[in-house]
N, C-alpha and C positions, 0 to 999 in steps of 0.2 A: 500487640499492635506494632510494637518495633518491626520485629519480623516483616512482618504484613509491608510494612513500608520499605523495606533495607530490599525485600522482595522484586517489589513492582513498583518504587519510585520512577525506573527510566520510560516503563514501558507507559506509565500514566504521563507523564510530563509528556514524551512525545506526542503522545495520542489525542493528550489536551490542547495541545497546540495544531493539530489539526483536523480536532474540529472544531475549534473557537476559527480559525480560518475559514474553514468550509461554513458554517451557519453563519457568521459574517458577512462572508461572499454571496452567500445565497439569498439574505438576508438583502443587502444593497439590487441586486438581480431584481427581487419581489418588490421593493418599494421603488423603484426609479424605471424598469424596462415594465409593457405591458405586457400578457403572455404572448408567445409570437411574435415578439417584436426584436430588433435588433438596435446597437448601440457599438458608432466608433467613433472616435475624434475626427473633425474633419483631416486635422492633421495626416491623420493614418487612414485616407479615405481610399489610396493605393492600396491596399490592406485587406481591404475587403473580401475580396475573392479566396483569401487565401485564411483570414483569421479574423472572427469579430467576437462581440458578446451577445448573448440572443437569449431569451427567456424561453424557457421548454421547463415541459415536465414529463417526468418517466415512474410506470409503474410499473415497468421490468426491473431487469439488471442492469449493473452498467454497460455503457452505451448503449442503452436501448434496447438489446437483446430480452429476447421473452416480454414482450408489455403486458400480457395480461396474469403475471405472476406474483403481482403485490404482496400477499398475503401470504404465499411461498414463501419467498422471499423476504420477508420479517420475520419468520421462524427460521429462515437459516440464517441471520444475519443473530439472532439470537444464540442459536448452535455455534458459532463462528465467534463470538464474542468469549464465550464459554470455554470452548477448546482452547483459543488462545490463551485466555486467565490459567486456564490449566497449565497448559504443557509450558509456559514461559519460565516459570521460576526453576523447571526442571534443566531448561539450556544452560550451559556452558557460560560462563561470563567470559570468556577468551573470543567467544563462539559473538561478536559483534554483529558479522552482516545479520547472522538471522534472528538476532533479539534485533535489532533495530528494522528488520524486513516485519517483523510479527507486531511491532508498535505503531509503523504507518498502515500494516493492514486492520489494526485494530481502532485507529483514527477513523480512516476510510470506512470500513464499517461501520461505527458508533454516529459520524456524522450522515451518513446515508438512512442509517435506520430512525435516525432522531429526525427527520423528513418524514418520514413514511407513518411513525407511530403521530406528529402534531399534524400533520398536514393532508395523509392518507396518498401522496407521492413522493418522488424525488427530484426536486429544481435543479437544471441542469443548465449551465450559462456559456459555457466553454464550445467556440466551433471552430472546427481547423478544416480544412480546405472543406472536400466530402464526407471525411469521416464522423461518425456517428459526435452528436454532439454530448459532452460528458460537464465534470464537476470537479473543485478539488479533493474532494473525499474519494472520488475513481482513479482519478490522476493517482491519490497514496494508494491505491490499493495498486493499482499496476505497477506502480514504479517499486512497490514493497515484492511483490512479485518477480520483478527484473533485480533486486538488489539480494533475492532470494537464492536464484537461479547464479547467479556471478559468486555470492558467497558461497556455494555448494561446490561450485568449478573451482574455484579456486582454493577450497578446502583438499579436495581431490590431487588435484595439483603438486599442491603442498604431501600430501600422506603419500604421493609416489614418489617422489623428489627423497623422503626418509628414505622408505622401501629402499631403492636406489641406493641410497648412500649404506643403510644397514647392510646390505646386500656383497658391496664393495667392501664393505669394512669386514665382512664373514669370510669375506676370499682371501682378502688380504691377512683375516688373521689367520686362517688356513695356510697360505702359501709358506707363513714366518715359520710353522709349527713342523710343517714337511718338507722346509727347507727348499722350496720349488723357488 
């Protein structure tokens, strides 16, 4: 059981923190906005156009993509919970961006599917200008995604930056050896 815990402590604690957010959030969305309905301070009634909070439901993907794949889509969010469990204890603990990219995609998932399995959709409160309206559980999953994609470049980055210098350092002990 140590193990188990020394394992996946970070990847739970992140995960749980977003989705105790997200079914929180969704949760306030369900008991105060009607479905269809919108909510901003009048303060921020400039605002409008551009960003408010609205009560939707989606039985696609995130952002709305695919609506009538509910049921897909709980069996891959079940596949995707799995993989994740899997493959995380195998990363690198050096290896930060993508244990911490693979913790908010596993938040983002576990709060999206814990929708779909009580409720048989996913509450969606988040609008910004046109763009499809979404959730915090989407928000982690894309931003787990971008913080994926930056880790990866920047890993690359980094192993050419060695290369480079191993490179220079082979020349350079060449040159001492043959007197160049």
């Amino acid at each position: 059981m140590k193990d188990l815990i020394r394992k996946y402590w970070q990847i739970i604690v992140i995960a749980a923190v977003i989705v105790i957010l997200d079914q929180w959030t969704k949760s306030l969305v369900r008991a105060n906005i009607p479905l269809g309905g919108k909510w901003l301070p009048d303060s921020l009634a400039w605002l409008s156009p551009y960003a408010r909070i609205v009560h939707w439901y989606n039985t696609g993907a995130a952002f709305g993509m695919f609506k009538e794949g509910s049921m897909v889509f709980t069996v891959l969010a079940f596949l995707v919970v799995g993989l994740i469990l899997y493959y995380y204890p195998q990363v690198e603990h050096a290896d930060w961006s993508l244990r911490f990219a693979m913790s908010m995609q596993l938040g983002g998932a576990i709060g999206n599917l814990a929708d779909r399995l009580t409720i048989g959709h996913v509450t969606d409160f988040i609008s910004v200008g046109t763009f499809a309206v979404f959730n915090v559980a989407d928000a982690s999953i894309s931003v787990g995604a971008a913080v994926l994609f930056l880790g990866v470049w920047m890993m690359e980055r980094k192993e050419k930056k060695n290369k480079e210098l191993a490179d220079e350092n082979t020349n350079t002990t060449i040159n001492e050896v043959t007197g160049e």
